[in-house]
N, C-alpha and C positions, 0 to 999 in steps of 0.2 A: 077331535078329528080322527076319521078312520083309520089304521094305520098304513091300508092299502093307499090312501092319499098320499100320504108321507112315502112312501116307500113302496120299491118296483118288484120285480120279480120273485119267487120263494127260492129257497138254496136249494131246498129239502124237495125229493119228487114224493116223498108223503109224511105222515106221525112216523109213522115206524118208520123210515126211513133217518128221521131225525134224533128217535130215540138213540138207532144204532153208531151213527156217526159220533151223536153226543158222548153216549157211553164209553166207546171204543178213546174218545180224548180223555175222560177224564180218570181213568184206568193207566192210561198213560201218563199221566201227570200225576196221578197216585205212587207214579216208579219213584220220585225225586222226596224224600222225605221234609228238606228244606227247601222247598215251597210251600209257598203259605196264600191262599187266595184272597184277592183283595174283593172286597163289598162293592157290591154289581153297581156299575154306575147308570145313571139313565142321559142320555142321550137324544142327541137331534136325529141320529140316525137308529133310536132303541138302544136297549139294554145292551148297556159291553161288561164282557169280563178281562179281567186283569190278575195276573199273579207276580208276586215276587219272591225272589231270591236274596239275601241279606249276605251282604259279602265285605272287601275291605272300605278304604275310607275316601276312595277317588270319586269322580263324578257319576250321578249312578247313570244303567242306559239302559232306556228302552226301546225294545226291540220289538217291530212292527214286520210280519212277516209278507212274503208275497203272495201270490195267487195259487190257493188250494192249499197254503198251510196255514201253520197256527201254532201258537203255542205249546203244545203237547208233542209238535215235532221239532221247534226250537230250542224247548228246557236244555235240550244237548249239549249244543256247542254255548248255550247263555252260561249252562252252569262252569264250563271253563273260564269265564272270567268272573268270576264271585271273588275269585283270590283279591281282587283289585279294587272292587264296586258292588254299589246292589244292583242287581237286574231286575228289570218290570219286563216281563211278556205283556202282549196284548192281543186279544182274538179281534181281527177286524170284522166289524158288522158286514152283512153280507160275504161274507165266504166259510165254508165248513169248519164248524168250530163250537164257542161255547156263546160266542154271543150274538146276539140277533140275525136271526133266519133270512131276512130279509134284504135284499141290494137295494143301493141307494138310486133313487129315482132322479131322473135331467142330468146336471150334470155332475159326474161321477166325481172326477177330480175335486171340485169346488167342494162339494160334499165332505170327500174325505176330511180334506184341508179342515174345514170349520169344524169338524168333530175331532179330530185332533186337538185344535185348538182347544177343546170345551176338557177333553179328558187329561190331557198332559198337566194342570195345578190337582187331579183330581190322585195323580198318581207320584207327584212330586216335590216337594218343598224347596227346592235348592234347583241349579241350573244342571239340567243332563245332558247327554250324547242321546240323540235318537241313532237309531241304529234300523237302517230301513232295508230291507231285502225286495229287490223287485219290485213289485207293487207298492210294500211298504213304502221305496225309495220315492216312487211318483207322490203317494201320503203325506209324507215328511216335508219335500219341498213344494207344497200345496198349502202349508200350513205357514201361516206368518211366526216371520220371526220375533223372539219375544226374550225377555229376564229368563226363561226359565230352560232355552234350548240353549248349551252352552256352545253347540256344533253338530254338524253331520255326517254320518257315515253313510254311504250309498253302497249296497253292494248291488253288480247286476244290474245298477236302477232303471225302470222303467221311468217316463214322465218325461225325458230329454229328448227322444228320439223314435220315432215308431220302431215295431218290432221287425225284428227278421225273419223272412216267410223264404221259405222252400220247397221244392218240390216233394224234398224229404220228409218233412217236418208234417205235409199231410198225408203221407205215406203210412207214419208211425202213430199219428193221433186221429187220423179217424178210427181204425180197427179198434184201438181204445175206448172211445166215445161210443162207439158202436153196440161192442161186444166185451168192456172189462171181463181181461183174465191178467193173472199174475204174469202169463208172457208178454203180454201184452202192453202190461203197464210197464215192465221192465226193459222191452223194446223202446219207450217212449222216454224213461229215465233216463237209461244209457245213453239218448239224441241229445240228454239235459246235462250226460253227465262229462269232467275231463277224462280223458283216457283211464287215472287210476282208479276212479270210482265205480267203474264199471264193472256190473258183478253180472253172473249166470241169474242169479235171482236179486234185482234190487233191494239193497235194504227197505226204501220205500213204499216196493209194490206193492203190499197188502194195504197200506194205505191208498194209494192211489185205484189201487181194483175196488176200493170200497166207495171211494170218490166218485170214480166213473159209472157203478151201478145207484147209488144212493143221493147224488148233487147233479147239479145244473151247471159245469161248471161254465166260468165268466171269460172273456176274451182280456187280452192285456191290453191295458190303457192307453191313446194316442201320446202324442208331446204336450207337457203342458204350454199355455199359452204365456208370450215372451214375458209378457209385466208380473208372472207370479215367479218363473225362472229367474230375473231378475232383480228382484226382492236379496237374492241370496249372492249376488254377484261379489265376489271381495269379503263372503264370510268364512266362518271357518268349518268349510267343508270337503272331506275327504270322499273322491267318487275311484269304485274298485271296482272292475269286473275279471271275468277269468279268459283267460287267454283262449279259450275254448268256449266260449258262449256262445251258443247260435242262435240263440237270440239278441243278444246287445254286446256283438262283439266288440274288442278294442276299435278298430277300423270304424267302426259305427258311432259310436260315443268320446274317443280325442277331441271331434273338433266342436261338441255339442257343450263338453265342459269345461272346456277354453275360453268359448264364446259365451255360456251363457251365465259359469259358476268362476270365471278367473283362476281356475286351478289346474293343474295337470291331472290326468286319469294316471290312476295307480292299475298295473296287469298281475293279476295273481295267475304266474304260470302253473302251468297244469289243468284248473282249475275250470267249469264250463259253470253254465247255468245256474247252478246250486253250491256256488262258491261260499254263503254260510254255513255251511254244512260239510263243503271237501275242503277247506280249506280255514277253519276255526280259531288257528292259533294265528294265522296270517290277519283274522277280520281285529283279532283279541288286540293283536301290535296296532292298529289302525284306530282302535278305538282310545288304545291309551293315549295316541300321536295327538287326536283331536281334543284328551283332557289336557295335552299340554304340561 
């Protein structure tokens, strides 16, 4: 079957557009010497890549990033917890990265869900921590639970709740979308980021100015539907966001994880949108909580 059957949109707006994305990750992932890549797995939604980290002897976690990252910008804050565990990165198919160029076609969530399911025995022998950011997080609880997911860690998670729209918010991401520049994209980070992450030049912008001229990027995900939220009611799942999210504030997400996951939201003060990343040692306690 075509693969245009199977699968929707391109990420990439051309070859070399792909090439450069590609390269620019895995240059980046050349930084960590103890990374090791795992053998391309094949997939309902294509080829994914996987890396890991070899660390202590706790539960190992893999870490599923959100919309427009990946791996190469996660190795960061995953390599802080190797003290404890292995870590597995993952490039989600459909978003810039290493594995398959292509978004999934109907329905997204569902999608995710079942590809997870198919890759997680493909990355782990023993029961893990998924460790979901954003996007990742709507992934994670899309996917049935199983022997092999020990727990969950949501940070930010999308999938609970639609997102938070602002006047602001297309203030600062259209000119982005528009016109990628490093101001620009650092305008847009700084709306993503807490207070203290906020820099004159984002650490991130060069990635993101690369994004914005070189990818398609995708919209964040609705709520998923009750009977898959559900599934997860009374398990052992820990949902975080940053007290600064403009997108999935506290105020927004308390009564979604109550209702839907039995648990209390944890608030990483400080902390906005990109709380795997400003807030690392605070996600690192959360993931130990959930090995128990």
């Amino acid at each position: 079957m075509p693969e245009t059957a199977l699968h929707g949109a391109r990420v990439y707006r051309s070859e070399s557009a792909e090439r450069i994305v590609r390269g620019w990750c895995r240059d980046r992932l050349d930084e960590y010497p103890d990374l090791s890549s795992v053998a391309e797995i094949s997939t309902s939604l294509g080829p994914t890549r996987a890396f890991r980290m070899s660390g202590g002897s706790g539960a190992p976690v893999v870490v599923l990033s959100g919309t427009n990252f990946n791996s190469a910008l996660s190795a960061s804050p995953a390599s802080d917890m190797t003290e404890d565990r292995d870590v597995v990165l993952v490039d989600l198919p459909g978003q810039p990265g290493l594995s398959c160029g292509l978004r999934p076609k109907g329905n997204r969530a569902q999608a995710y869900g079942a590809w997870l399911d198919e890759v997680l025995p493909e990355l782990v022998d023993r029961p893990a921590i998924v460790l979901g950011h954003s996007l990742g997080g709507a992934v994670a609880l899309a996917a049935q639970p199983c022997e092999l997911v020990k727990g969950l860690v949501l940070v930010n998670p999308a999938g609970l709740t639609g997102v938070a729209t602002s006047p602001e918010l297309m203030r600062v991401t259209l000119p982005w979308m528009i016109n990628p520049r490093e101001d620009k994209s650092t305008r847009l980070l700084n709306f993503m980021s807490g207070p203290a992450f906020r820099h004159p030049v984002h650490p991130f912008a060069a990635w993101m100015t690369m994004v914005g001229r070189h990818c398609r990027t995708s919209l964040a995900p609705g709520p998923l539907v009750l009977e898959t939220l559900l599934r997860w009611q009374g398990g052992n799942v820990l949902a975080a966001t940053g007290s600064d999210d403009v997108f999935f504030p506290p105020s927004r997400l308390k009564a979604p994880v109550r209702r839907f996951l039995g648990s209390e939201l944890r608030v990483l003060e400080g902390a906005g949108h990109l709380a795997l990343y400003e807030s690392a040692e605070k996600v690192r306690a959360l993931v130990t909580e959930a090995d128990g």
